[in-house]
PyMOL CGO cylinders between C-alpha atoms (Angstrom):
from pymol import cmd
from pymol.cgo import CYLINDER

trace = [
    CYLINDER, 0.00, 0.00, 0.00, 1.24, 3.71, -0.85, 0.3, 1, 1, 1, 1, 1, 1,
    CYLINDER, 1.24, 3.71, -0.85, 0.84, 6.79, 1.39, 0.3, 1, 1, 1, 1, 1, 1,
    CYLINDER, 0.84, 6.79, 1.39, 0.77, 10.38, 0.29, 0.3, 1, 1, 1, 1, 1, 1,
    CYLINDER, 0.77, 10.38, 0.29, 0.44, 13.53, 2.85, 0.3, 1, 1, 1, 1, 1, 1,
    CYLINDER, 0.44, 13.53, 2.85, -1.19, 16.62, 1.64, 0.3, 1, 1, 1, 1, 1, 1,
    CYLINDER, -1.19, 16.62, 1.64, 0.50, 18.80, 4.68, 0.3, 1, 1, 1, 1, 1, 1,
    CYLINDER, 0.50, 18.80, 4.68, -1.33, 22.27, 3.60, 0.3, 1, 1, 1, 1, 1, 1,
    CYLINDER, -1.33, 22.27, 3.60, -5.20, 20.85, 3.90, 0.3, 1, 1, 1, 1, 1, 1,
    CYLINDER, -5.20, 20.85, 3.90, -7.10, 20.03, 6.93, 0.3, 1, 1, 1, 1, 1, 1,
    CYLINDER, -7.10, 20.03, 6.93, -5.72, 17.56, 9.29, 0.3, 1, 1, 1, 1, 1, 1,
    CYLINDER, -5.72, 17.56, 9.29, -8.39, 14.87, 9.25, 0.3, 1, 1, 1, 1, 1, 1,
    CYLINDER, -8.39, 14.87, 9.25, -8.65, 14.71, 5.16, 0.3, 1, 1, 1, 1, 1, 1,
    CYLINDER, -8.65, 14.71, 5.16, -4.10, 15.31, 4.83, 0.3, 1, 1, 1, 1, 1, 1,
    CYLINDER, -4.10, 15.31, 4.83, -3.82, 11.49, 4.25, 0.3, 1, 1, 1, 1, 1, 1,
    CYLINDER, -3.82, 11.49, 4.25, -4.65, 9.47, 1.27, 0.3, 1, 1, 1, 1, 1, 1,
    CYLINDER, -4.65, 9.47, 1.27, -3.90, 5.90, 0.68, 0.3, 1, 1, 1, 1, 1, 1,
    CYLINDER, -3.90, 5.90, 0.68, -3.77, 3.74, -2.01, 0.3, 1, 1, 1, 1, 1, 1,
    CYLINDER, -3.77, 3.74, -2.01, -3.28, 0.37, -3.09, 0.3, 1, 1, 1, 1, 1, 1,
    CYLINDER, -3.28, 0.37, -3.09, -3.63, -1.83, -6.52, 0.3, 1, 1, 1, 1, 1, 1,
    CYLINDER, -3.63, -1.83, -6.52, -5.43, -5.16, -6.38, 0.3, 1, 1, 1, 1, 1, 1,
    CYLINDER, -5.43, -5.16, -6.38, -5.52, -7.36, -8.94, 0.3, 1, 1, 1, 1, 1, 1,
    CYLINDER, -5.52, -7.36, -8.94, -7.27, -10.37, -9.70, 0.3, 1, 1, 1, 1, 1, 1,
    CYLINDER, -7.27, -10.37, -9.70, -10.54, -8.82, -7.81, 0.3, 1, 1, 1, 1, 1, 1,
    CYLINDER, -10.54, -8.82, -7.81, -12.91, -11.81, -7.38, 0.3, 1, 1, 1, 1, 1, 1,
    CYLINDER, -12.91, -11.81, -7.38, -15.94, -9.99, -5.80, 0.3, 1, 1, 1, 1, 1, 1,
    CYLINDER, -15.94, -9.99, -5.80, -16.83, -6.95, -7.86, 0.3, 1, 1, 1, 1, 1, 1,
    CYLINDER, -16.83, -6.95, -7.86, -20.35, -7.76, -8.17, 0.3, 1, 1, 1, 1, 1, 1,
    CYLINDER, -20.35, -7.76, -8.17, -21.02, -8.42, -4.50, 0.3, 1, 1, 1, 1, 1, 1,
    CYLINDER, -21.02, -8.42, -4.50, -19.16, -5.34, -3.70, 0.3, 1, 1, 1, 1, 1, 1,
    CYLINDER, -19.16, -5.34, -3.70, -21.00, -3.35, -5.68, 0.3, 1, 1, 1, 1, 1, 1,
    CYLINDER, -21.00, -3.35, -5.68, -24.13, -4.30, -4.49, 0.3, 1, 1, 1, 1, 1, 1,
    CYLINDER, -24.13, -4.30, -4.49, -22.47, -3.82, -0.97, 0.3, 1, 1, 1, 1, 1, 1,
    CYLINDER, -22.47, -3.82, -0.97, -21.80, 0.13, -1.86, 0.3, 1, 1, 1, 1, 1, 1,
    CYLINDER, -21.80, 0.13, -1.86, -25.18, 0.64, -3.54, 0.3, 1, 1, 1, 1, 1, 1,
    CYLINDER, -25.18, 0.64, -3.54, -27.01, -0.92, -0.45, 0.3, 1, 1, 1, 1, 1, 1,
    CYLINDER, -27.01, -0.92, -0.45, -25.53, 0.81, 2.00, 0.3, 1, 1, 1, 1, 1, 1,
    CYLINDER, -25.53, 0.81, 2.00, -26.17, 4.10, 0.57, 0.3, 1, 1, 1, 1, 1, 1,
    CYLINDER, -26.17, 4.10, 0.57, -29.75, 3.21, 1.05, 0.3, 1, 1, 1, 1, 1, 1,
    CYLINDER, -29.75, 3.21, 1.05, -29.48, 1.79, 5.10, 0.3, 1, 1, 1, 1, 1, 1,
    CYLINDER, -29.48, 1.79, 5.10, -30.79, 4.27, 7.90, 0.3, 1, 1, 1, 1, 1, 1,
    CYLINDER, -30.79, 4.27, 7.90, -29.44, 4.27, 11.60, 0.3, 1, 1, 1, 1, 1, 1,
    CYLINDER, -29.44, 4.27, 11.60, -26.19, 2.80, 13.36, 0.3, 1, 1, 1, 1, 1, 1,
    CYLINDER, -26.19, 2.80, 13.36, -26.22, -0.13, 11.21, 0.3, 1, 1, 1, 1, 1, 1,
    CYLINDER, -26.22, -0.13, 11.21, -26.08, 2.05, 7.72, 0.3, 1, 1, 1, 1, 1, 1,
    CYLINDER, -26.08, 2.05, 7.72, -23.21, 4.07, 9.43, 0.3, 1, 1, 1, 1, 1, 1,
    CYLINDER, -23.21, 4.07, 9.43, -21.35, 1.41, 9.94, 0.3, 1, 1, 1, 1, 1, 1,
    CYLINDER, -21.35, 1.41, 9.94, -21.67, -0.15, 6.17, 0.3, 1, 1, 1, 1, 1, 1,
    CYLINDER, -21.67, -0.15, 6.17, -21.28, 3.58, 4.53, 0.3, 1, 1, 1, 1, 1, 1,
    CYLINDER, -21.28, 3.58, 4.53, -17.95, 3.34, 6.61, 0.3, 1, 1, 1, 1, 1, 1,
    CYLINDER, -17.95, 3.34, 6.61, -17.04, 0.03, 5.56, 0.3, 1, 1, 1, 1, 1, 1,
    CYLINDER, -17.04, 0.03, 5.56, -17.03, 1.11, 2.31, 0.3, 1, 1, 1, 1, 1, 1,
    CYLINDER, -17.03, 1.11, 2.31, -15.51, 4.31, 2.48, 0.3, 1, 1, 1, 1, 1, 1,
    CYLINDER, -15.51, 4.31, 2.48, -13.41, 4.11, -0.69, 0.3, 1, 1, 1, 1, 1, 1,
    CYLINDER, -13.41, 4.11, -0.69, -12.87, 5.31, -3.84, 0.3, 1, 1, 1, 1, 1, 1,
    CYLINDER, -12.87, 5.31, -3.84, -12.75, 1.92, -6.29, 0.3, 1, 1, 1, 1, 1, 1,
    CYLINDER, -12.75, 1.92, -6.29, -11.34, 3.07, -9.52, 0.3, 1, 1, 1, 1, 1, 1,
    CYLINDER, -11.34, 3.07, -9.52, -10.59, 1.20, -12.48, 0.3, 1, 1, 1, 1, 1, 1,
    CYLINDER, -10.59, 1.20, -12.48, -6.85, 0.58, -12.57, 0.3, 1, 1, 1, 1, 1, 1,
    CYLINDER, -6.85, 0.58, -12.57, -6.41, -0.01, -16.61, 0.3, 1, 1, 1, 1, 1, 1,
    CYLINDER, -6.41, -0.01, -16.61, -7.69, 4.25, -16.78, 0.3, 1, 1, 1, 1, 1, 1,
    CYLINDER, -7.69, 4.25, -16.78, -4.73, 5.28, -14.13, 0.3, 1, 1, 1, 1, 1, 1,
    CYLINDER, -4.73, 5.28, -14.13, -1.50, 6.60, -16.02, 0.3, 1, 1, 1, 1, 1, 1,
    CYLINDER, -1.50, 6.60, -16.02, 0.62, 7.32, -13.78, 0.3, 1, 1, 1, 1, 1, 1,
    CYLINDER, 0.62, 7.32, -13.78, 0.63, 7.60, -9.86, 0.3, 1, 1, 1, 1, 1, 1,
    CYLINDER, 0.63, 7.60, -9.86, 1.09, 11.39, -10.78, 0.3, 1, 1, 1, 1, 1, 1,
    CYLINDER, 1.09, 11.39, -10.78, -2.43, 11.18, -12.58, 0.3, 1, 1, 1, 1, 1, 1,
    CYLINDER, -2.43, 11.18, -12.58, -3.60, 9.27, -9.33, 0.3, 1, 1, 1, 1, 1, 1,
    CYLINDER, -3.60, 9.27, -9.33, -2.79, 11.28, -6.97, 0.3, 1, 1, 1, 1, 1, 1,
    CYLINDER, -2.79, 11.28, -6.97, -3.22, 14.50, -8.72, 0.3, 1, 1, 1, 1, 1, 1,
    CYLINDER, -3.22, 14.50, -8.72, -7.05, 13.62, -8.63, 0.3, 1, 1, 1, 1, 1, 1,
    CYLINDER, -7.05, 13.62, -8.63, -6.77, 12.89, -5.05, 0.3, 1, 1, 1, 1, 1, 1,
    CYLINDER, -6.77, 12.89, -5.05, -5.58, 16.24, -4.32, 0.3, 1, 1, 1, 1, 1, 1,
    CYLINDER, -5.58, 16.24, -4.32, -8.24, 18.12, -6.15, 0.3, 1, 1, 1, 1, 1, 1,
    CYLINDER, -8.24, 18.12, -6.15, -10.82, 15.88, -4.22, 0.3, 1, 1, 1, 1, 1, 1,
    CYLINDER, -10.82, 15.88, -4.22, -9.55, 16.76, -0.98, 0.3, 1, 1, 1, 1, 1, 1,
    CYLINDER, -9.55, 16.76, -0.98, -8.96, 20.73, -2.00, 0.3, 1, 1, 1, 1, 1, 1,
    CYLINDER, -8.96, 20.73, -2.00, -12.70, 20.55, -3.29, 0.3, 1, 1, 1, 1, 1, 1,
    CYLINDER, -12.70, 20.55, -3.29, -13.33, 19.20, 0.27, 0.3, 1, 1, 1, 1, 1, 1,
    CYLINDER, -13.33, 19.20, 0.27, -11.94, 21.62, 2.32, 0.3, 1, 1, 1, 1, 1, 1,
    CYLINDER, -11.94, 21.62, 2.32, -13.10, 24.55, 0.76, 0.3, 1, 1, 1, 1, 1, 1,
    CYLINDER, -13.10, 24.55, 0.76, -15.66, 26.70, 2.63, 0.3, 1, 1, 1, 1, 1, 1,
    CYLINDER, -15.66, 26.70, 2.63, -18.12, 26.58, 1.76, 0.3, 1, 1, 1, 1, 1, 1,
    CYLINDER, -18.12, 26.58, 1.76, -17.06, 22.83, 0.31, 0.3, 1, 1, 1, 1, 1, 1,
    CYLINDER, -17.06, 22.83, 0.31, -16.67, 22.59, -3.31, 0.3, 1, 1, 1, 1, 1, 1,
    CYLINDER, -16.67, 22.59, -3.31, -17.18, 19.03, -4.29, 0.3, 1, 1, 1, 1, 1, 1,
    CYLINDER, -17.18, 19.03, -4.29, -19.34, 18.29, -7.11, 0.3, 1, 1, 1, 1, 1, 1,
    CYLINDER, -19.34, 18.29, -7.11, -20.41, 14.80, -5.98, 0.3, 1, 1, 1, 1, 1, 1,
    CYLINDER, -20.41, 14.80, -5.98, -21.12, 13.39, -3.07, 0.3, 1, 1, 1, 1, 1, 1,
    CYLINDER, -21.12, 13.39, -3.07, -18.17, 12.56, -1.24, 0.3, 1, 1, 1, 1, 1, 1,
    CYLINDER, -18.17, 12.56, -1.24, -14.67, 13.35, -1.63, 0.3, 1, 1, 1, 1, 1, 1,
    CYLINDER, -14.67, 13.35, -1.63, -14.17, 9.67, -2.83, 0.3, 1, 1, 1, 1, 1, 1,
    CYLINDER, -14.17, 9.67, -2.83, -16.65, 10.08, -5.47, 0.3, 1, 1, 1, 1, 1, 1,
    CYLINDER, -16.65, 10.08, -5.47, -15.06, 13.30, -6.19, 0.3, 1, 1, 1, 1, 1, 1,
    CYLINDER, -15.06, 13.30, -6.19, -11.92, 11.74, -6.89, 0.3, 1, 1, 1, 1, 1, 1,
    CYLINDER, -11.92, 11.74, -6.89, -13.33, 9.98, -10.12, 0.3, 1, 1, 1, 1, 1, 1,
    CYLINDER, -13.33, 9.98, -10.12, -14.69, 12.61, -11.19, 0.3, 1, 1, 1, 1, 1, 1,
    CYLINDER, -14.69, 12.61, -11.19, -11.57, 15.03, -11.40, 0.3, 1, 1, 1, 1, 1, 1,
    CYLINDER, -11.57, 15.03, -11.40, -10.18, 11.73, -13.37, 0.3, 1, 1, 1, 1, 1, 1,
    CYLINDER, -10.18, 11.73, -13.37, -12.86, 11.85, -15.69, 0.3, 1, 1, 1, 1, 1, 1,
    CYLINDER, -12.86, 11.85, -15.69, -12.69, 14.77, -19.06, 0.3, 1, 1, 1, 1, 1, 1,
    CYLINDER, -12.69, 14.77, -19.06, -16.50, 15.61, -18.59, 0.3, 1, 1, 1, 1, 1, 1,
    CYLINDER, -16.50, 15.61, -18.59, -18.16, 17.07, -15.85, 0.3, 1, 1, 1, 1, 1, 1,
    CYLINDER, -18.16, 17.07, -15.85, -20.90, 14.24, -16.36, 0.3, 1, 1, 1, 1, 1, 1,
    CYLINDER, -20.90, 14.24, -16.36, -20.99, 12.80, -12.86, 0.3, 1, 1, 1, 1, 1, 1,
    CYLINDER, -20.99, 12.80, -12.86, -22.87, 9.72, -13.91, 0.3, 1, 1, 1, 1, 1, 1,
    CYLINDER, -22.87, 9.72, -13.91, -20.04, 9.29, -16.47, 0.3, 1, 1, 1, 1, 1, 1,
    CYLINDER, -20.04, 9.29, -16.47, -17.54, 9.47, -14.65, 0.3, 1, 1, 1, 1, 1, 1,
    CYLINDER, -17.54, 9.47, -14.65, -18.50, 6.79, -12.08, 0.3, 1, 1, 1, 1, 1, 1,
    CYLINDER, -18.50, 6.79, -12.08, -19.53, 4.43, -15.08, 0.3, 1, 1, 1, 1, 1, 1,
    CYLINDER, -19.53, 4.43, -15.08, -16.47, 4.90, -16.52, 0.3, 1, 1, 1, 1, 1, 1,
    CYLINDER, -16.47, 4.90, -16.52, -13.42, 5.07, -13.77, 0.3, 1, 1, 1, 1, 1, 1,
    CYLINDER, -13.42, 5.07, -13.77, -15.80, 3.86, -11.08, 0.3, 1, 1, 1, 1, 1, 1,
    CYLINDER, -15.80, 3.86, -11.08, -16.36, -0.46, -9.96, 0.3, 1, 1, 1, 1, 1, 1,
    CYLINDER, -16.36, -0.46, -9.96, -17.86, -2.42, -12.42, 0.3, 1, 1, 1, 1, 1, 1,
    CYLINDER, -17.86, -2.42, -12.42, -19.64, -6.00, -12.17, 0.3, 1, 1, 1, 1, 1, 1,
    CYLINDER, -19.64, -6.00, -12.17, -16.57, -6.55, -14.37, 0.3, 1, 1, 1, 1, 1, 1,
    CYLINDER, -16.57, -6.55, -14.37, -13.92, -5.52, -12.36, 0.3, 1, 1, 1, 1, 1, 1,
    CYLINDER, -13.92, -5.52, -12.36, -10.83, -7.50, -11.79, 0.3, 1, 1, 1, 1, 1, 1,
    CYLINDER, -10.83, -7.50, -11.79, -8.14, -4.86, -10.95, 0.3, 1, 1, 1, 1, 1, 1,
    CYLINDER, -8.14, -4.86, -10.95, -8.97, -2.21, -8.82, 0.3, 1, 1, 1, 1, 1, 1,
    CYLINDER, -8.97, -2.21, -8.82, -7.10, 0.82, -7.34, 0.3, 1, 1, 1, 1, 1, 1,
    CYLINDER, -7.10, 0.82, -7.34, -8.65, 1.35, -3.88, 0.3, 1, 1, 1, 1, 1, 1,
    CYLINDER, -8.65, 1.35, -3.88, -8.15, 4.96, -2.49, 0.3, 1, 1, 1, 1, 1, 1,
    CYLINDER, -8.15, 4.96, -2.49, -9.16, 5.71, 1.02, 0.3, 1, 1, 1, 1, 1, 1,
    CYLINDER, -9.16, 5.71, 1.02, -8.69, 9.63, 2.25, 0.3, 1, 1, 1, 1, 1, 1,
    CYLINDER, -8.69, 9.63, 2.25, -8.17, 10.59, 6.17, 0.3, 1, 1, 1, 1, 1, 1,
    CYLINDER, -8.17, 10.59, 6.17, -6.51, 11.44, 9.25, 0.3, 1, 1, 1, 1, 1, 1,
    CYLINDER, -6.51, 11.44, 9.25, -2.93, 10.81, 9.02, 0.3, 1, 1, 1, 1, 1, 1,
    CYLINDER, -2.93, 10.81, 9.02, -3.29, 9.57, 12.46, 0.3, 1, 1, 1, 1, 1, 1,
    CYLINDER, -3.29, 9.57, 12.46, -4.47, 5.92, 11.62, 0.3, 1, 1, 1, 1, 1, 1,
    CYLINDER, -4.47, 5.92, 11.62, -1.58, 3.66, 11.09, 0.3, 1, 1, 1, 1, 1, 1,
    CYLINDER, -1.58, 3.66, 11.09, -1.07, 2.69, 7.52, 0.3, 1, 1, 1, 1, 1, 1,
    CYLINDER, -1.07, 2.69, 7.52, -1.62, -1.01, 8.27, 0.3, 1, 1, 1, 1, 1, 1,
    CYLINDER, -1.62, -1.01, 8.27, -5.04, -0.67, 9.95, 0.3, 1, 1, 1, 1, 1, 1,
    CYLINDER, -5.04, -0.67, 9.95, -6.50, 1.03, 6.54, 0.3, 1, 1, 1, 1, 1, 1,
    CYLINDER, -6.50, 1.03, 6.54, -4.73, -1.87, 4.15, 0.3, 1, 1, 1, 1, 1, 1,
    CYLINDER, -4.73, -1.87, 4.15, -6.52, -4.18, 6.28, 0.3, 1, 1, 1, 1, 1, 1,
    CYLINDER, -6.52, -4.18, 6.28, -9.84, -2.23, 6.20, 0.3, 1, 1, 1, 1, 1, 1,
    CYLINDER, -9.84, -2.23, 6.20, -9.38, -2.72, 2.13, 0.3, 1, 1, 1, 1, 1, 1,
    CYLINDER, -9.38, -2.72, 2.13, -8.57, -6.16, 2.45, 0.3, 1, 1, 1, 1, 1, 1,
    CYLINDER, -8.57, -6.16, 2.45, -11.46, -6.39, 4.35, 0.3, 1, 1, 1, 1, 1, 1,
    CYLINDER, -11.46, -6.39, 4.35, -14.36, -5.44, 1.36, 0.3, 1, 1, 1, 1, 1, 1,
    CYLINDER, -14.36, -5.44, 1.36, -11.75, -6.12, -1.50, 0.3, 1, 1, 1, 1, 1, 1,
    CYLINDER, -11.75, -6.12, -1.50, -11.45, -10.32, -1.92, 0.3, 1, 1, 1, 1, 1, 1,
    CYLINDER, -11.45, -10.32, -1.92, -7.75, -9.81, -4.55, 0.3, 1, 1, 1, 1, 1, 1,
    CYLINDER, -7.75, -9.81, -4.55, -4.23, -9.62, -4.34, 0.3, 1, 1, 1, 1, 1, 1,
    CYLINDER, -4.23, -9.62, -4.34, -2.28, -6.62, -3.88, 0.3, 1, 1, 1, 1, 1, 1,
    CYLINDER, -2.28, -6.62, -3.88, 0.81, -6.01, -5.68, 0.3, 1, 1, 1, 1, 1, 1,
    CYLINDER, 0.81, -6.01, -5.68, 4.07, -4.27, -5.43, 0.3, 1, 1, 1, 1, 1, 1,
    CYLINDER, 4.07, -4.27, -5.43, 5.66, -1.63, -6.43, 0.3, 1, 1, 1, 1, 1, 1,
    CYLINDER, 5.66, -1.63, -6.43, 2.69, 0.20, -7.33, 0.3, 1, 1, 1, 1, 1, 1,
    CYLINDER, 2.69, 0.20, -7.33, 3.83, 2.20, -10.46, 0.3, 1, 1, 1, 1, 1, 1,
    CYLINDER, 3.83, 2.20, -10.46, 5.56, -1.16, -12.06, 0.3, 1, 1, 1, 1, 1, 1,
    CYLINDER, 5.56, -1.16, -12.06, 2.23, -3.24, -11.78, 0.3, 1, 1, 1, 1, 1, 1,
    CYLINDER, 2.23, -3.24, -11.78, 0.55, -0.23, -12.87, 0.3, 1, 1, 1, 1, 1, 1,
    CYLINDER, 0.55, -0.23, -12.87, 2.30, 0.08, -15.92, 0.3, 1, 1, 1, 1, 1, 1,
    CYLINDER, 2.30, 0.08, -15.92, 1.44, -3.39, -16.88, 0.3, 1, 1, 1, 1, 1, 1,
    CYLINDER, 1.44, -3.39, -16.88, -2.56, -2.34, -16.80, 0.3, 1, 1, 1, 1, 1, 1,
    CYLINDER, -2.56, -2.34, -16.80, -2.99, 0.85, -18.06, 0.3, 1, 1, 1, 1, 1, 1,
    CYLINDER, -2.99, 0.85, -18.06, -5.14, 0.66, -21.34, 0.3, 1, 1, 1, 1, 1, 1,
    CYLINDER, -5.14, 0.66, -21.34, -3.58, 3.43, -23.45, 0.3, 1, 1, 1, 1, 1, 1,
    CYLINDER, -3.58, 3.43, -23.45, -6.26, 3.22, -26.13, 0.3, 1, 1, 1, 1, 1, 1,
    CYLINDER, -6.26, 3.22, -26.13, -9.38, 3.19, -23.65, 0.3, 1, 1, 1, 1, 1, 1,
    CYLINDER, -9.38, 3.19, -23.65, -7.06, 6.51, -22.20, 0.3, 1, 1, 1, 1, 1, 1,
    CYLINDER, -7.06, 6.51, -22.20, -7.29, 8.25, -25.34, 0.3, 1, 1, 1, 1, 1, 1,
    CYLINDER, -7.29, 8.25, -25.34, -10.33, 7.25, -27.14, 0.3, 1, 1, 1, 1, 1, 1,
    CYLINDER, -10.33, 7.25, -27.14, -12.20, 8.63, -23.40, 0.3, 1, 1, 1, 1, 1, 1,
    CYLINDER, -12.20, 8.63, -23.40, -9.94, 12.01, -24.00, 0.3, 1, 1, 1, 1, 1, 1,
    CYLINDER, -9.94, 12.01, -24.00, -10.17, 12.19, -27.64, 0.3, 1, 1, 1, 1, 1, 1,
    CYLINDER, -10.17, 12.19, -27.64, -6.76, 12.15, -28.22, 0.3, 1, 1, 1, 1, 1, 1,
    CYLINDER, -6.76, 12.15, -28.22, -6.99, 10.07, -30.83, 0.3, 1, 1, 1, 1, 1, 1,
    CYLINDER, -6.99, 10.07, -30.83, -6.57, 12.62, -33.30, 0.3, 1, 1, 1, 1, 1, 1,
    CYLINDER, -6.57, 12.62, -33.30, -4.26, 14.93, -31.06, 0.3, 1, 1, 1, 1, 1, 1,
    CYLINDER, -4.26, 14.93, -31.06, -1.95, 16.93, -32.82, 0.3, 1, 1, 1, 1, 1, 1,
    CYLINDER, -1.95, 16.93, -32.82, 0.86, 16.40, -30.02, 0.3, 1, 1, 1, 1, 1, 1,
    CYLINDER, 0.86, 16.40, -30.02, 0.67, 12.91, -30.47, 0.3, 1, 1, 1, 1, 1, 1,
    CYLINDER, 0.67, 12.91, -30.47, 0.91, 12.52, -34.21, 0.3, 1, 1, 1, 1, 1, 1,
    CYLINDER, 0.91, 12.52, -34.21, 4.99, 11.52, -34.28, 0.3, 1, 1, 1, 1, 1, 1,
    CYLINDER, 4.99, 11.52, -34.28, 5.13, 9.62, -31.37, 0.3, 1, 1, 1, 1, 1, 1,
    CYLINDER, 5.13, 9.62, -31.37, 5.13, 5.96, -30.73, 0.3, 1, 1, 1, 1, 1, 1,
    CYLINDER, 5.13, 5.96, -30.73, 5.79, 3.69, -27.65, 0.3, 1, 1, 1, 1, 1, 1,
    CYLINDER, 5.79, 3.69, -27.65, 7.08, 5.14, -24.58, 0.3, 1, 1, 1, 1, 1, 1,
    CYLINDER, 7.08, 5.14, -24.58, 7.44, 8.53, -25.70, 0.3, 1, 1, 1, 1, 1, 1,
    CYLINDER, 7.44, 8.53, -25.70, 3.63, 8.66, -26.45, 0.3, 1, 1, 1, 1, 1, 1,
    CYLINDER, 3.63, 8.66, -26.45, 2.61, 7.17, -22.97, 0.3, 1, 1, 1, 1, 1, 1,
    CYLINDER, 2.61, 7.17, -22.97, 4.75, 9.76, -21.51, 0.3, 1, 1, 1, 1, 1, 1,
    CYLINDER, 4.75, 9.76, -21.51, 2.45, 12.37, -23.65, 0.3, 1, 1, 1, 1, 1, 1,
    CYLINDER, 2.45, 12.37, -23.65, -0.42, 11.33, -22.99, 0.3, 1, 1, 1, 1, 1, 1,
    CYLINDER, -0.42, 11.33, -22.99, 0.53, 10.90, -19.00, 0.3, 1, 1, 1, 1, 1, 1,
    CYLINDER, 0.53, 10.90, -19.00, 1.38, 14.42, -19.30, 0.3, 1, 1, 1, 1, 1, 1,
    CYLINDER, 1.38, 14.42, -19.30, -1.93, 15.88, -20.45, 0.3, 1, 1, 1, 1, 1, 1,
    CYLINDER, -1.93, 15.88, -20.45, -4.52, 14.00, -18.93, 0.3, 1, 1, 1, 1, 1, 1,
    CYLINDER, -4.52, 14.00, -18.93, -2.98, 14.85, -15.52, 0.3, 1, 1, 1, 1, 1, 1,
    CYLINDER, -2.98, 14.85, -15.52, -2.42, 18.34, -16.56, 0.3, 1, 1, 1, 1, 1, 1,
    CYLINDER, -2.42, 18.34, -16.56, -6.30, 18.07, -17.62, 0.3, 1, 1, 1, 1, 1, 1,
    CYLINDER, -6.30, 18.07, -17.62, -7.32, 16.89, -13.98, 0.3, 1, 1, 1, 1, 1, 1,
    CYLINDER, -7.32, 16.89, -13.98, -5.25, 19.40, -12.04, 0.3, 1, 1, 1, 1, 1, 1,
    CYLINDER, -5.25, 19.40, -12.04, -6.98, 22.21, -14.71, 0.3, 1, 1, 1, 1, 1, 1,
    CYLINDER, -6.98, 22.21, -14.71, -10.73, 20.95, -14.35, 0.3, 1, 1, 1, 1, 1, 1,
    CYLINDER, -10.73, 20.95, -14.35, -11.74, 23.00, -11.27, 0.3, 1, 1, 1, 1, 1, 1,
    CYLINDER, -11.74, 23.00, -11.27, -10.49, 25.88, -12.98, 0.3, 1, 1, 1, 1, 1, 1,
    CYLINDER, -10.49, 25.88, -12.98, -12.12, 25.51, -16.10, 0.3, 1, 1, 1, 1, 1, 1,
    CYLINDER, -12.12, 25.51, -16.10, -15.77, 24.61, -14.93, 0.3, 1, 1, 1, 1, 1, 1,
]
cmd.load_cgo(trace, "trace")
């Protein structure tokens, strides 16, 4: 599991953590998990919204931990603001949409968000600093039945699905991209999709 400190935001939302499953055998049952305890009233629904207090994004649309964590930093910035400037319903939620191009909320949870079809996952939970590092990897192993892998940015690399990348940010026809092949292009396209989600709150 990684760990990245946002020192100049609120205490209790500084940390974010983040690991990569693969091999995810219960995306079905999980999402049914997350959509029923959106609906459940009292102690009990507290308790299950908790449980579940991640964001699950699909790991093939991540570029680069740079692009993760980029997202994660708007989301938490969108959080703190007063009065709070997220345009979904939790910071979580708010961190798939920054990675999304559109400000179609629906979208972007369809498309970055858990699927029935899910089988590698990168799980994101945002916080106090103050909880020890293994007590949160255990609270994702917890909801998330998969294995996950180290170092994050190698595995990473071996997901990412360049194409479904650019055909979701039209870049397909991108002028930038038009000589490049390989690495060099996956370093392009890293570059502008992150510099897209650290410009979307400004350009809304």
């Amino acid at each position: 599991m990684q760990s990245t400190t946002f020192p100049h935001v609120p205490h209790d939302s500084s940390s974010a953590r983040y690991a990569l499953f693969r091999d995810v055998e219960n995306a079905p049952a999980l999402r049914q998990r997350i959509v029923k305890a959106s609906t459940m009233q009292g102690r009990k629904g507290e308790l299950e919204k908790e449980a579940v207090n991640f964001a699950f994004i699909d790991a093939r649309l991540i570029t680069s931990r740079k692009h993760l964590t980029t997202a994660i930093h708007q989301a938490i910035l969108a959080d703190s603001a007063n009065p709070s400037g997220l345009k979904t319903k939790s910071v979580h939620s708010e961190v798939l949409f920054n990675l999304n191009p559109t400000n179609n909320i629906t979208e972007a949870l369809r498309n970055y968000g858990l699927s029935d079809t899910s089988t590698d996952l990168v799980v994101v939970r945002i916080g106090s600093p103050d909880v020890p590092d293994n007590v949160i990897q255990e609270l994702m192993k917890d909801v998330v039945i998969g294995n996950i892998v180290e170092p994050f940015e190698t595995e990473l690399e071996q997901l990412t699905d360049w194409g479904l990348v650019k055909r979701y940010f039209k870049l397909n026809t991108e002028p930038a991209l038009k000589d490049l092949e390989g690495q060099a292009e996956r370093e392009a396209v890293d570059k502008i999709v992150t510099s897209s989600v650290a410009m979307k709150s400004v350009v809304q």
